[in-house]
C-alpha positions in Angstrom: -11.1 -33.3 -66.2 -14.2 -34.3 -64.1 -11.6 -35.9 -61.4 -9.1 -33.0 -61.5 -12.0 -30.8 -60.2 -13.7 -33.3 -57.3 -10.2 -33.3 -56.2 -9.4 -29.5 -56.1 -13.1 -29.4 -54.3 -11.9 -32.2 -52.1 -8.8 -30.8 -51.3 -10.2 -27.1 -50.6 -12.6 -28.5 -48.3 -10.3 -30.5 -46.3 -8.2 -27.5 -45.9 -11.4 -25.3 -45.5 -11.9 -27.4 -42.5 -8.4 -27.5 -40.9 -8.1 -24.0 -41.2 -11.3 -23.5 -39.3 -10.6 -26.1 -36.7 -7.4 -24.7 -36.3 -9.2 -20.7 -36.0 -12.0 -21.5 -34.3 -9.7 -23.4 -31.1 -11.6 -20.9 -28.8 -14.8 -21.9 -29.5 -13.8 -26.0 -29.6 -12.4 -25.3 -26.3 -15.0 -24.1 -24.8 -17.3 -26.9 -26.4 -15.1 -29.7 -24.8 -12.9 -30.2 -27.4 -9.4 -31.2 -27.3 -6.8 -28.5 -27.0 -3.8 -28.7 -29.4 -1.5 -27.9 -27.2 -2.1 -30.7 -24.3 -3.9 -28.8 -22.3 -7.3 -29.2 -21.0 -9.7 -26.6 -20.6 -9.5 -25.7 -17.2 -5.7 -25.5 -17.4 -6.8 -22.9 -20.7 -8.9 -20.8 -19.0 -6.9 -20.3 -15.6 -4.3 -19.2 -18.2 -6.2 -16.8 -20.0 -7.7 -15.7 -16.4 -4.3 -15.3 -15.3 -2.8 -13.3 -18.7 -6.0 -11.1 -18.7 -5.5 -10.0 -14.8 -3.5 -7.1 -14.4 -3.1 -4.6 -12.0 -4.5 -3.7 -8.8 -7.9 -3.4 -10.3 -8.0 -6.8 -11.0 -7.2 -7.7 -7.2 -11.0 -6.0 -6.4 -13.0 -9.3 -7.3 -11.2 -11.4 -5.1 -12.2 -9.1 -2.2 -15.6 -9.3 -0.5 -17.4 -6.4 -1.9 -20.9 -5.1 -1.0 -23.1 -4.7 -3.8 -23.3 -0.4 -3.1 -19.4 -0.9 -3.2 -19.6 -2.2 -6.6 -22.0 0.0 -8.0 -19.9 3.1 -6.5 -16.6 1.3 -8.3 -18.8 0.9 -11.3 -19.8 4.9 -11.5 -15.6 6.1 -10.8 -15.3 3.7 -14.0 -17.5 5.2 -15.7 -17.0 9.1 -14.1 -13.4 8.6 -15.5 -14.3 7.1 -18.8 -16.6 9.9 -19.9 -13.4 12.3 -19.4 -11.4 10.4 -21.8 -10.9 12.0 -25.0 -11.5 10.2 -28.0 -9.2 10.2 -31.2 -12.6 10.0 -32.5 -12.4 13.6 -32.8 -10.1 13.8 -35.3 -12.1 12.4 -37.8 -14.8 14.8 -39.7 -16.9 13.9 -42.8 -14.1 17.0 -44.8 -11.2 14.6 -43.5 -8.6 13.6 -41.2 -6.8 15.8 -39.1 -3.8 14.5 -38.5 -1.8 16.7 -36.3 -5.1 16.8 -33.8 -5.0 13.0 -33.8 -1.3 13.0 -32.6 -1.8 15.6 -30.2 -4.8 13.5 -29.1 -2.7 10.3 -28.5 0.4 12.0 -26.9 -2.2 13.3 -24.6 -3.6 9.8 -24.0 -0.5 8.2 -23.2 0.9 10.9 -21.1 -2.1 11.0 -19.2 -2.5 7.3 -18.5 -0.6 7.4 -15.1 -2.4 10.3 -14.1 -6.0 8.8 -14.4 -4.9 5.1 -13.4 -3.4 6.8 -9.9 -6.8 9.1 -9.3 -9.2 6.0 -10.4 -7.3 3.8 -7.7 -7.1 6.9 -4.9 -11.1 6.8 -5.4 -11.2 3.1 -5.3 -9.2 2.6 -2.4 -11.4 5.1 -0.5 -14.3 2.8 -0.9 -13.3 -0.1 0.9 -13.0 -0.8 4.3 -10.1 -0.9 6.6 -10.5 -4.8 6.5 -10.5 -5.0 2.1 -7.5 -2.6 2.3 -5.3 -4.8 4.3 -6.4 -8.2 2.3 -5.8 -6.0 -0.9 -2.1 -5.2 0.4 -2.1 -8.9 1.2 -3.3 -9.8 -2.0 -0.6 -7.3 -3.7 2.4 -8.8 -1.7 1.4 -12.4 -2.9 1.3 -11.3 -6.7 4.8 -9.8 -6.2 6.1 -12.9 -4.7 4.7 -15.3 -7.5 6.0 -13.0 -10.5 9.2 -12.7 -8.1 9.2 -16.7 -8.0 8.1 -17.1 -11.9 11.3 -14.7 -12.6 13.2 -16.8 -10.9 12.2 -19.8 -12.1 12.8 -18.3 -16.2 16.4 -17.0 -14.8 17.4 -20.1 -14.3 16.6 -22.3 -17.3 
């Protein structure tokens, strides 16, 4: 009886611990662990850079900014941000309101072109002439690597 338990505790902490190592891959990669896949670290992080960066947006820290441009980027951010409506709303301590929170998201998602164009109208006004011609430069070099990737998957 007494081994039938050390083993169950045995076994549950060996799988304990190979479902954490396998969870917490993150955090061993950033600790300098080995990466399941074969990568190493560097090679893991320029992939996450590259999967997080989308967008023109994303293009703006590779330019040369001045700190009062980044601060006037910052406050558009956040100037568009506060007009956002929440489906926060919806939700009172009575209930839920259900048909507010679909109107609510079908006003979200139709107004997501809308606010992405006007946020990058007042961006673009913020540069110089000089960040607006390396940002188009910047823009025509992502095209061609996705075009090149594309390419690349097309053809097995």
């Amino acid at each position: 009886m007494k081994t039938k338990v050390l083993m169950a505790v045995a076994l549950t902490g060996l799988l304990g611990t190979g479902l954490y190592a396998y969870g917490g891959n993150m955090q061993s990669m950033q600790k300098g662990m080995s990466c399941p896949s074969g990568m190493n670290n560097s090679m893991m992080m320029k992939k996450q850079k590259k999967m997080r960066s989308h967008g023109v947006m994303s293009l703006l820290r590779d330019l040369n900014l001045t700190s009062e441009q980044m601060k006037d980027i910052q406050s558009i951010k956040q100037e568009l941000m506060k007009k956002r409506t929440r489906p926060t709303v919806a939700f009172t301590k009575e209930g839920f309101d259900k048909e507010k929170y679909i109107q609510i998201m079908k006003q979200k998602r139709d107004n997501m072109l809308e606010s992405k164009a006007e946020m990058i109208d007042k961006v673009y006004k913020v540069l110089t002439s000089e960040q607006k011609e390396q940002l188009k430069v910047l823009m025509d070099l992502r095209a061609e690597r996705m075009s090149t990737m594309m390419n690349k998957r097309m053809r097995f």
